[in-house]
C-alpha positions as a Markdown table, in Angstrom:
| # | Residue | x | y | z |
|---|---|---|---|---|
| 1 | Unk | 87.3 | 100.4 | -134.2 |
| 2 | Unk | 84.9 | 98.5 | -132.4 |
| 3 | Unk | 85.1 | 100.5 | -128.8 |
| 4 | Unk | 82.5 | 99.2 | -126.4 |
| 5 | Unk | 80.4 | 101.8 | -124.5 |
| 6 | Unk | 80.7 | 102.0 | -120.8 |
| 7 | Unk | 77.8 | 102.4 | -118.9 |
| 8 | Unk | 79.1 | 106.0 | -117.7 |
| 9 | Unk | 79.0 | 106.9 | -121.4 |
| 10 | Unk | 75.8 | 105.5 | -122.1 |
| 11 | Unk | 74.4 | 107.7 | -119.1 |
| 12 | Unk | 75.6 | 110.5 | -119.9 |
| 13 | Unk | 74.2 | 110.0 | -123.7 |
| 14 | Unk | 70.6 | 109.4 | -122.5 |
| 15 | Unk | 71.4 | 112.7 | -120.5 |
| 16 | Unk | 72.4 | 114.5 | -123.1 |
| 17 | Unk | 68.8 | 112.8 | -125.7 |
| 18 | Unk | 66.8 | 113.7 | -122.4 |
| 19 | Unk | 68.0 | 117.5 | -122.3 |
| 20 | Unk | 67.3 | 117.9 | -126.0 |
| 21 | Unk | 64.0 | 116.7 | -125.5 |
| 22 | Unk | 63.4 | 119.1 | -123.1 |
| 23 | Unk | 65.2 | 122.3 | -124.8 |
| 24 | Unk | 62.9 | 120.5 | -128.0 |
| 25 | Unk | 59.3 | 120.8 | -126.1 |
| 26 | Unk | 60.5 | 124.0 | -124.8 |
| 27 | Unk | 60.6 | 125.6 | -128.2 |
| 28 | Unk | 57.5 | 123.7 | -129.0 |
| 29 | Unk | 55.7 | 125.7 | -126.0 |
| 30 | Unk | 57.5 | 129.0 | -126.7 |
| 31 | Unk | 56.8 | 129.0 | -130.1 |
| 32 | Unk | 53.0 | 127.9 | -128.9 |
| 33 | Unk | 53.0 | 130.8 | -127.2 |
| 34 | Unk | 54.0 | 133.6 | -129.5 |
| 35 | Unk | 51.7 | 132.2 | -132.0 |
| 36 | Unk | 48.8 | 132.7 | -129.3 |
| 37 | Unk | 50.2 | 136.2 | -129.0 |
| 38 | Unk | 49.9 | 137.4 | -132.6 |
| 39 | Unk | 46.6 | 135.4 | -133.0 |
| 40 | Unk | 45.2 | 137.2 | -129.9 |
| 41 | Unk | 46.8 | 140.6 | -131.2 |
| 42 | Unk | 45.1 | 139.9 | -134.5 |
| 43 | Unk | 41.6 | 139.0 | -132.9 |
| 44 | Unk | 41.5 | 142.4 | -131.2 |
| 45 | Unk | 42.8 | 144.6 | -134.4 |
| 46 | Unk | 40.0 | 143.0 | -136.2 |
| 47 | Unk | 37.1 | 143.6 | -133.2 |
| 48 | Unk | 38.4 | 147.3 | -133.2 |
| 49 | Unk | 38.3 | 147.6 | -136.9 |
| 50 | Unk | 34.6 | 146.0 | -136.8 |
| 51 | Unk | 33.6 | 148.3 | -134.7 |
| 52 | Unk | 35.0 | 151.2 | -136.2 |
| 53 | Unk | 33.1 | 150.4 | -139.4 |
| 54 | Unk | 29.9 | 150.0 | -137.4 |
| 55 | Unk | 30.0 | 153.3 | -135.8 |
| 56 | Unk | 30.8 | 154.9 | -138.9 |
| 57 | Unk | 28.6 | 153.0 | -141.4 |
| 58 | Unk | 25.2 | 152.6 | -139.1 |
| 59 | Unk | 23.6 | 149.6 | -141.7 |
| 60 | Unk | 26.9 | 147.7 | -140.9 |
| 61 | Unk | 25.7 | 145.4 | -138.3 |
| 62 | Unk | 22.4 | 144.3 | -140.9 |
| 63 | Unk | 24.6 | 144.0 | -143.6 |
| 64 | Unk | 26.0 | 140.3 | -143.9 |
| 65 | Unk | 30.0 | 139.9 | -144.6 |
| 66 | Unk | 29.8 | 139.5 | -148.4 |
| 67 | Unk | 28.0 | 142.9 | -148.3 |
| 68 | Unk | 30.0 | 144.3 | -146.2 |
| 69 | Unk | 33.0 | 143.4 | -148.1 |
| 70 | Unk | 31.1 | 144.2 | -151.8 |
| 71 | Unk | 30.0 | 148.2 | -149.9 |
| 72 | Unk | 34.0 | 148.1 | -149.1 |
| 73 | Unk | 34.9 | 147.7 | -152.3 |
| 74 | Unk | 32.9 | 149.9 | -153.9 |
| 75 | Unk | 34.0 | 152.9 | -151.7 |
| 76 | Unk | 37.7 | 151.7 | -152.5 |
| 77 | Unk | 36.4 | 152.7 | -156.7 |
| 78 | Unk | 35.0 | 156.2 | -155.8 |
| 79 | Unk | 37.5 | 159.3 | -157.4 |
| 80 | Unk | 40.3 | 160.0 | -154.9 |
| 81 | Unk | 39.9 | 156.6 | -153.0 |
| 82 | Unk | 43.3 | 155.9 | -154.4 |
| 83 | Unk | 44.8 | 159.4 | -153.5 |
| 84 | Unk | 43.7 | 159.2 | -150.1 |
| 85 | Unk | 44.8 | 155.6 | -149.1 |
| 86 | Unk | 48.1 | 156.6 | -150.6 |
| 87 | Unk | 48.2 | 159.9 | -148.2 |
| 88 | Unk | 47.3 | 157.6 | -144.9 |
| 89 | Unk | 50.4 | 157.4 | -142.3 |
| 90 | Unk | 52.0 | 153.8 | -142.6 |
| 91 | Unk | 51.1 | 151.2 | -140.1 |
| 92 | Unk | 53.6 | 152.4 | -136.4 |
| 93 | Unk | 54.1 | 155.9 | -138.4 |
| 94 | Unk | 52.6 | 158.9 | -135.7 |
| 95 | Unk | 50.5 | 161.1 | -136.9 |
């Protein structure tokens, strides 16, 4: 059982390890890129967000994050916080 390998045969098998290479960085890049995608999709949800709490809450921008985050939480304890988070539409419900 000790076949010798032609040099057609060892051709074609660095063919074949220099295409899987390639298919292998091409899901390296593809996967690059959808990971950009959802980390450039998350960026902008949280600028919009941001500013949604500025405009609403006019001490926002003076207020440092730990604030912001301690005056969050504290509006998540008032009476019928619960009820009315319950009550929003779910995230790609319409309204």
């Amino acid at each position: 059982m000790n076949e010798k390998i032609t040099a057609p045969q060892k051709e074609e098998r660095q063919e074949v390890l220099k295409e899987i290479r390639q298919l292998e960085n091409r899901k390296k890049i593809l996967e690059n890129k959808q990971r950009n995608e959802e980390r450039r999709v998350r960026t902008r949800r949280l600028i919009e967000r941001g500013a949604i709490l500025e405009g609403i809450f006019p001490l926002a921008p003076n207020l440092s994050g730990a604030e912001v985050k301690a005056f969050l939480i504290a509006l998540s304890h008032l009476p019928g916080a619960v009820e009315l988070t319950a009550n929003l539409p779910k995230s790609g419900d319409t309204p």
